[in-house]
N, C-alpha and C positions, 0 to 999 in steps of 0.2 A: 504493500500500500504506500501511497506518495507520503513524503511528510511533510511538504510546503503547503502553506497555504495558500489555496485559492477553491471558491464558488465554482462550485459544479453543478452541472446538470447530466441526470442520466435516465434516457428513455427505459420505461419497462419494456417488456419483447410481446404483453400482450394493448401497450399504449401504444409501441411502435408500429403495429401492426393494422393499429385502426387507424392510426392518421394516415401511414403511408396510402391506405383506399381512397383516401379522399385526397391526397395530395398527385397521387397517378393521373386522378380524374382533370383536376386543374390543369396539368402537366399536357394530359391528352387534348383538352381545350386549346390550346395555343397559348395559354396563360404561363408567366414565369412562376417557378415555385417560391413559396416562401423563404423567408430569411433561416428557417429551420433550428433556430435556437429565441426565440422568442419567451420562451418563459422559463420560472423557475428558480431564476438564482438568487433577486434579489439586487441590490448596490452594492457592488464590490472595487466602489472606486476608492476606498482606503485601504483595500488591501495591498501588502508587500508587493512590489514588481518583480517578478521572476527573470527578466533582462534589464541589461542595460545598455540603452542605443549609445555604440561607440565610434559613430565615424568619425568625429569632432573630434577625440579625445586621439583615435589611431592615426592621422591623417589623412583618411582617404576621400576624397573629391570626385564621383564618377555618378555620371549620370547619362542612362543608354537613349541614344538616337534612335527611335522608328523610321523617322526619316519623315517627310511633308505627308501630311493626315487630311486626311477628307476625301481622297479617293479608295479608301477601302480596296489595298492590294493584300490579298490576307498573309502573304508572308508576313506583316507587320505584326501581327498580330501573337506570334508562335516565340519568340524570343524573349530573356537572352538568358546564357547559362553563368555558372558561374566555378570556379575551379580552386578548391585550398590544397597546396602541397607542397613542398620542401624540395625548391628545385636546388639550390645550390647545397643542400646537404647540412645545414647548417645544426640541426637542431629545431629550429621554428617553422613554423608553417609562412607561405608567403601564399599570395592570391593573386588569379588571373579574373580577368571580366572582360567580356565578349561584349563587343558592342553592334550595331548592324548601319544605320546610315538611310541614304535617300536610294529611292528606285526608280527608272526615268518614265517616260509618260506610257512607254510598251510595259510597266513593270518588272524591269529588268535592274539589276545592281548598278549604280552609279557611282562608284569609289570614292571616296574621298579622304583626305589627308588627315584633315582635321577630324572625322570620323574613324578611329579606332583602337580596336583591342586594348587593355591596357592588365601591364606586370605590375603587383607594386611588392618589393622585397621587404620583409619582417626584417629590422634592425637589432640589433643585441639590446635597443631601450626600450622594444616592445611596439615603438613607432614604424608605420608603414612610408615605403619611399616608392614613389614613381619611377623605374628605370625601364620604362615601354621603351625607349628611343633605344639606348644602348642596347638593348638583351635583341634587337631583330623581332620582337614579338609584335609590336604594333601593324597587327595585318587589319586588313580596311576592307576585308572582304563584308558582304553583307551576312554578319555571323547568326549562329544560332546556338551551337553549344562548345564545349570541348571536353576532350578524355584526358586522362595522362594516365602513363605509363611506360617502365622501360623499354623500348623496344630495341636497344642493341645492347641488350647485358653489360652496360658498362656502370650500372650501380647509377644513372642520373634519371630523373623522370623527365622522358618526350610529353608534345603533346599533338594531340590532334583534333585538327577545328574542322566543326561540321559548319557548312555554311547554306546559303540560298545562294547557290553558282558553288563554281568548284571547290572542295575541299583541302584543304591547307596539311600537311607533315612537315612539325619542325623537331629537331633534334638537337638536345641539348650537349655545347659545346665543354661543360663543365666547367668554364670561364668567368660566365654569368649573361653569357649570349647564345643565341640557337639559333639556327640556318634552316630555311626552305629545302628539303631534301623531297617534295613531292612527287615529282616527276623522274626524278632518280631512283626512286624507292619503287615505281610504279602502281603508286597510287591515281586512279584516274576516275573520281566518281564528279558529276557534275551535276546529278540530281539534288531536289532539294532532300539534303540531308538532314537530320535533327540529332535523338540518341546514339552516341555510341561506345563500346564497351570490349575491352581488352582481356583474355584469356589466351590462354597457350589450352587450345581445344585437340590437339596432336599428343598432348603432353613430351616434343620434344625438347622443353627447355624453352623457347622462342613465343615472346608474346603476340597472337594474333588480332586480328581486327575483324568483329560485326561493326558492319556499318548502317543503322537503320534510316531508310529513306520512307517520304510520305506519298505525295500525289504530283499527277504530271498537270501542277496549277498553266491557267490559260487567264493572260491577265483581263483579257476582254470579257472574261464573263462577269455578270452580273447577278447580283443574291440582294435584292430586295427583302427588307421581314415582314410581317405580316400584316402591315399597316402600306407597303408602299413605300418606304425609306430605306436609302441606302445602307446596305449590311455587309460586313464580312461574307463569304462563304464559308460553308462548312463542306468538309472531305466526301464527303458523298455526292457532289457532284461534279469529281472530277474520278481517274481512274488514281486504283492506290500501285505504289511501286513495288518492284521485288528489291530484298535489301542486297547487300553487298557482303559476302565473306572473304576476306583476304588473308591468305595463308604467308606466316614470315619463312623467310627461307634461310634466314640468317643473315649474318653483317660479310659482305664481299672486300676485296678490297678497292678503293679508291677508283673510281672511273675516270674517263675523259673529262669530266667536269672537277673533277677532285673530292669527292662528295662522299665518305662516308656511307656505309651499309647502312639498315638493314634492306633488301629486297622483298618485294612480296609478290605474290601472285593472285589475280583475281579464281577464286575457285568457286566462286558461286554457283555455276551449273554444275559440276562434279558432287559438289556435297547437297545438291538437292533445295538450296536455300531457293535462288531463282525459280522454280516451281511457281510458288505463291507471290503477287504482289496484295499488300496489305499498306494501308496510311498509319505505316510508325510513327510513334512520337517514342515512347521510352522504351528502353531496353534493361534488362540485368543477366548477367550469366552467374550458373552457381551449380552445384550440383544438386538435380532434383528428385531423380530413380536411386541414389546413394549406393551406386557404381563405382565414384573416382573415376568420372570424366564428365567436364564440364557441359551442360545443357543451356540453353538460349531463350528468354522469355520476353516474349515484345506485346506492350502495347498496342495495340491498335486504334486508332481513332474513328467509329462509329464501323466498328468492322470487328468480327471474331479478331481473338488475340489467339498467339501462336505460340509453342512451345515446340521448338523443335530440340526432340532428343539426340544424344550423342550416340550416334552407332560402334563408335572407337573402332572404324575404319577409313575416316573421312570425309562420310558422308554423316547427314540427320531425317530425323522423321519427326516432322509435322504431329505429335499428341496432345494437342493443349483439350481437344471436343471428350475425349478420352477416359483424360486424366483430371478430368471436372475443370479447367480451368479458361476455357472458351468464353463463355457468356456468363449473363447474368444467374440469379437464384430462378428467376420467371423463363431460363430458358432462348433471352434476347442478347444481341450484340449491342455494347455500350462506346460510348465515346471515350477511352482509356487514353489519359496524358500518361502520369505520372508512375513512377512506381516505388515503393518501400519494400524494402527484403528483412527478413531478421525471424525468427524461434520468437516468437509470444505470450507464448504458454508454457515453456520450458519441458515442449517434451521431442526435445532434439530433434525436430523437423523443421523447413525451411517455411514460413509463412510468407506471403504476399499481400497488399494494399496495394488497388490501383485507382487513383484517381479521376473523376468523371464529370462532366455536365451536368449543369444547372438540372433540373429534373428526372436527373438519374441519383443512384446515392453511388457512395465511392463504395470500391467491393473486395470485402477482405476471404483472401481465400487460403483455408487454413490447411497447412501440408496435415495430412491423416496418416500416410506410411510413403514406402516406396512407390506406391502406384499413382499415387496423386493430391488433389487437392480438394475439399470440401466450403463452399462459398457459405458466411457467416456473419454476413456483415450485421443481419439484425441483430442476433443473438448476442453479439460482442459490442450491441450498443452506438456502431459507426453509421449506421444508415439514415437516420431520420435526421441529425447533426448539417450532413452531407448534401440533403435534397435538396436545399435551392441555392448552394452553390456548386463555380465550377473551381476544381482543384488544379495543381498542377505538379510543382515538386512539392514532394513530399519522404520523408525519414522515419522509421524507426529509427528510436535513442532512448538513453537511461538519464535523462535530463537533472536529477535529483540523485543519482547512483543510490537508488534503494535496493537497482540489483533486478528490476526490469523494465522493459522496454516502453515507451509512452511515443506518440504519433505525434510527429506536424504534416501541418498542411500549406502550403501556398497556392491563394486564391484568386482569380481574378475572371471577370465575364472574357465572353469572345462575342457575345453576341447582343444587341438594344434588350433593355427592356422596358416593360408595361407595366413594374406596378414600383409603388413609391420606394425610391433607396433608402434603405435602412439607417444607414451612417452615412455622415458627412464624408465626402472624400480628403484624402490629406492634403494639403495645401500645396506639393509637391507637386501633384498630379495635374498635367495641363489640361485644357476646358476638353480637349474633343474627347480624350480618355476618362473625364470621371464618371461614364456613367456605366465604364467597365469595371470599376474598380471596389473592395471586396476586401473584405477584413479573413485573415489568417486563421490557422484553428489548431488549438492544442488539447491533444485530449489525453488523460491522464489510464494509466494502467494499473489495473487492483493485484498485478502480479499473476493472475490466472486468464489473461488474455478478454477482460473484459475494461470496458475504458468507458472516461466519463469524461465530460467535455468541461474541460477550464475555461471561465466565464471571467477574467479580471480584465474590465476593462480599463483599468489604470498602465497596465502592462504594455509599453510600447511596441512589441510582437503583434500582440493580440488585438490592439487600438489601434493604429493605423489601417486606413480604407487607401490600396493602392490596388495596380494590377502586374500581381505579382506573378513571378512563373518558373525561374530558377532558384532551386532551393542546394545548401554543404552546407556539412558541421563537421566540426574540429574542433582540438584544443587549443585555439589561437595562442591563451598564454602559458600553455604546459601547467595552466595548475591543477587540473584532474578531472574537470567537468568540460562540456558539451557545449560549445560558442556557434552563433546560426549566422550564415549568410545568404541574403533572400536577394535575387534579381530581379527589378520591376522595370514592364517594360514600358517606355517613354518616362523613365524617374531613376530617381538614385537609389547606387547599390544600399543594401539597409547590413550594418552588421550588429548584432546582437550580442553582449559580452553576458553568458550567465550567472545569474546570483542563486540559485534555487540550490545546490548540492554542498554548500559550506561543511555542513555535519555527517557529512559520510564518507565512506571510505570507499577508492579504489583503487583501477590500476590499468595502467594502457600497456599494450603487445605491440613491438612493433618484430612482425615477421618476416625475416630475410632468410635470401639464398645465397652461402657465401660461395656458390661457384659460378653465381650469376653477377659478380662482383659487387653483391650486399642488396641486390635488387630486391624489393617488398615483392614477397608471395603469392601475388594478384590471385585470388580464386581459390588460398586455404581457408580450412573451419580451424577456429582456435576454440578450446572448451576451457574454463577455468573453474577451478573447484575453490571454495571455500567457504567453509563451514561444512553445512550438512544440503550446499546447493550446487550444484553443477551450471554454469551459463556458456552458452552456445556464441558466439558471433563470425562474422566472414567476413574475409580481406577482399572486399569487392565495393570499391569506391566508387563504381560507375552506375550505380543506382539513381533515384530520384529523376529528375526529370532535366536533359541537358546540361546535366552538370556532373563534379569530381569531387567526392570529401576527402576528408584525411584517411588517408590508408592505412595509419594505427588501428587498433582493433579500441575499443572502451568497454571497463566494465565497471559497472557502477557494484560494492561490496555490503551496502549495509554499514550493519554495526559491527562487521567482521573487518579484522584488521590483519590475521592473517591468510595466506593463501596456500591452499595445499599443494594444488597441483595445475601445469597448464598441458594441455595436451594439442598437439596437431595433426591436421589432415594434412600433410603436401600437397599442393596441386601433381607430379609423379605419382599419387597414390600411397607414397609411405607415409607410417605412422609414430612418431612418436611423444614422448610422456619428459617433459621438466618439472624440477622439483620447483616449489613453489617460495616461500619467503614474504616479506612484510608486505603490507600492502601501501599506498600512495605514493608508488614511483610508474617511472617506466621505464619499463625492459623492454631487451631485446634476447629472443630467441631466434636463433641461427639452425640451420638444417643443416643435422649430421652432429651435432653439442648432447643432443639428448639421446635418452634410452628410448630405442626403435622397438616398438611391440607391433601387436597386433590388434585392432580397435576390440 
């Protein structure tokens, strides 16, 4: 159970169940749904704030470009990501933010100078610095998200930007600059991309690239709503894309441009990905059948989502219809942004939230064994919270390290509506966007995979109405708990320092391969024992929705201080078991340092 304070609200499953009849109904009308948290809590605007907004205080200054508003080109609409990770090695986390820019009167990318990306590097005083210019990072493509990850085992995290036009591969120089290696590496996607997400799916050692793309957008079309006013489009009326799987092949040596490994190859039709096109927006890989070899799960935007299994031959097969995790509880395909991975019930399976449309709820789908997944979003209290808005990135985290996992959400419309705005939009938000914009959602975790929704509207997370869409969390300042970074698009970045976890205890994993020259684990399970509780989590940053968290693993400890044991899956399949020791530091475990057993 949480032990911060803050007002809650929690639907019964047989209240949830009669509003949602009536809430369907409206939904079927043409009518927007309600604000979906309207009663219950009370005034809790003197209660304690559980963040504390620190862009002021860190230095950062960034506010993303849509680009000129009023023609409704819906790429505008779908951005920006946001990326925490420690490129120079430092110790600290430093941050990336994807900006996007102007589209010309065809809807096509307009570059511009003044319009982009921006590094800014974690200082030894905690303060962040702009070094877009120096590091090469400042690409001006009209962005959408980005990944990191090492992609030539030299112990430095790359990254790779998804964009609206071609896609960007840079490779860090370990300097404190990175180079364009795109076209040398033979990366060539030019679709509009969004999620994407790093695994070494061969398990040769070599981290690969799913690249999830959406719809072959046609800027001439037109999406009126249902009044007759100009609207966004929504995916369903264009075709959805097939994604992109690109196999590393390793680091070569130096070519005729001088340029550094690694190579890749497009294997999309070989492993069966190309088959299906679908309008991705998130992605997560992890292992789902508990095999030891990683599986592929994408969002879809108003279309079945996809779960393509690992055949550990090179190819996958398409079981999301299956394996329960296709549609809705009613059996329907949802509008799916976002996605959260993580054990929420602690009984060592992989759990999913995926984020949805106003009128739909967001749909939590609980792993039940190896074969699949069971949809619960009523029964775990997430569905009626959810219904009249839309999500986007969103996290499983132990915000309070009580030792389980609690939900955010990032919110914001895509599309007019008709009935009165709930909240003020933040001051931030320019006039054409505030009537897309949409207050955030935390909902709190009773330790048994049942969650109730934090109502403090004092809380600057939770009080602010933007239109939010890339959501990372990390320890920005190594003291033990969980710091948020939210992307809003046409507004500035929001970072969130937490106050909520002062009285408990934990411990972060950071998990390397030291024959990958210290490279983080992308794609182990780490277990940590202590006390009389076992906690599950995965080195897999590339969750949530276009964006990168911190690749350390967190575990929130309770009132236990110390820790028995930590145990690992390798992404190779081995297994083994570190002794444990106090808790509120961070370690590192190394593969090949421990006692190898057998799970």
């Amino acid at each position: 159970m949480t032990s911060f304070d803050c007002p809650t609200l929690t639907y019964l499953p047989s209240v949830r169940l009669a509003l949602l009849s009536g809430l369907l109904l409206l939904a079927g009308c043409g009518e927007d749904g309600p604000p979906g948290e309207s009663a219950g809590a009370g005034d809790p605007t003197t209660e304690p704030v559980l963040f504390e907004d620190a862009n002021r205080d860190l230095g950062v200054e960034f506010s993303h470009d849509a680009g000129r508003t009023g023609r409704y080109f819906m790429p505008e609409m779908v951005p920006p990501g946001v990326a925490l990770f420690d490129f120079d090695r430092d110790g600290d986390l430093d941050l990336y933010l994807v900006n996007s820019g102007s589209l010309d009167d065809r809807g096509q990318p307009a570059p511009d100078s003044n319009v982009a990306n921006r590094l800014y590097r974690q200082n030894p005083d905690g303060q962040f610095e702009d070094v877009s210019g120096a590091s090469g990072l400042a690409d001006t493509g009209y962005g959408m998200g980005v990944a990191v990850g090492d992609l030539n085992n030299d112990g430095y995290p790359d990254l790779y930007l998804s964009n609206f036009g071609p896609d960007r591969l840079y490779l860090n120089n370990r300097d404190g600059t990175f180079v364009d290696v795109t076209a040398a590496a033979g990366i060539d996607n030019s679709a509009w991309t969004t999620s994407v997400a790093l695994a070494d799916f061969d398990r040769d050692g070599w981290l690969d690239l799913y690249v999830t793309n959406y719809v072959d957008y046609r800027a001439d079309t037109k999406c009126p709503d249902n009044s007759g006013r100009p609207d966004y489009c929504g995916p369903h009326v264009f075709h959805g894309q097939p994604d992109r799987l690109y196999r590393n092949l390793g680091v070569e040596p130096a070519g005729d441009d001088g340029l550094p490994g690694p190579r890749f190859a497009d294997v999309s039709a070989t492993a069966g990905i190309s088959r299906q096109g679908g309008p991705g927006l998130g992605v997560v890989c992890a292992d789902f059948d508990d095999d030891g070899w990683p599986d592929i799960y994408v969002a879809n935007d108003h279309a079945a989502n996809f779960l393509w299994i690992n055949a550990r031959d090179g190819t996958f097969r398409e079981e999301a219809f299956f394996r329960g995790g296709a549609l809705s509880a009613q059996g329907r395909p949802q509008a799916s942004m976002g996605i959260a991975c993580g054990d929420i019930d602690g009984n060592g399976r992989i759990d999913l939230l995926l984020t949805h449309l106003e009128g739909e709820n967001n749909a939590l789908y609980l792993g039940v064994d190896e074969t699949g997944f069971r949809e619960s979003s009523h029964q775990a209290g997430l569905a009626m919270p959810s219904l009249g808005f839309t999500g986007f990135g969103t996290q499983f985290l132990d915000l309070d390290n009580d030792g389980d996992l609690d939900l955010l959400v990032a919110n914001g419309r895509v599309r007019r509506v008709t009935r009165k705005i709930e909240s003020s939009p933040d001051e931030s938000v320019p006039e054409f966007w505030k009537i897309y914009a949409e207050r955030n959602h935390l909902f709190l975790n009773d330790g048994a995979g049942n969650f109730s929704q934090c109502q403090n509207r004092n809380d600057p997370l939770l009080s602010r109405v933007e239109v939010s869409r890339g959501l990372a969390t990390g320890d920005l300042d190594n003291d033990g708990d969980l710091d948020v970074v939210i992307g809003n698009t046409a507004g500035p970045v929001r970072i969130y320092r937490n106050q909520a976890a002062d009285d408990h205890h934990w411990l972060i994993v950071r998990a390397v391969l030291p024959d990958r020259e210290g490279r983080m684990a992308l794609g182990a399970r780490v277990k940590v024992t202590a006390g009389d509780t076992a906690r599950l989590r995965l080195v897999q940053p590339a969750s949530s929705y276009l964006s990168s968290s911190d690749p350390r693993v967190h575990f929130g400890l309770g009132d236990v201080d110390r820790v028995t044991s930590i145990e690992v899956d390798w992404p190779d399949g081995t297994h083994e078991v570190f002794s444990g020791g106090e808790a509120d530091r961070i370690v590192t475990v190394s593969k090949g340092t421990g006692q190898e057993s057998k799970k």
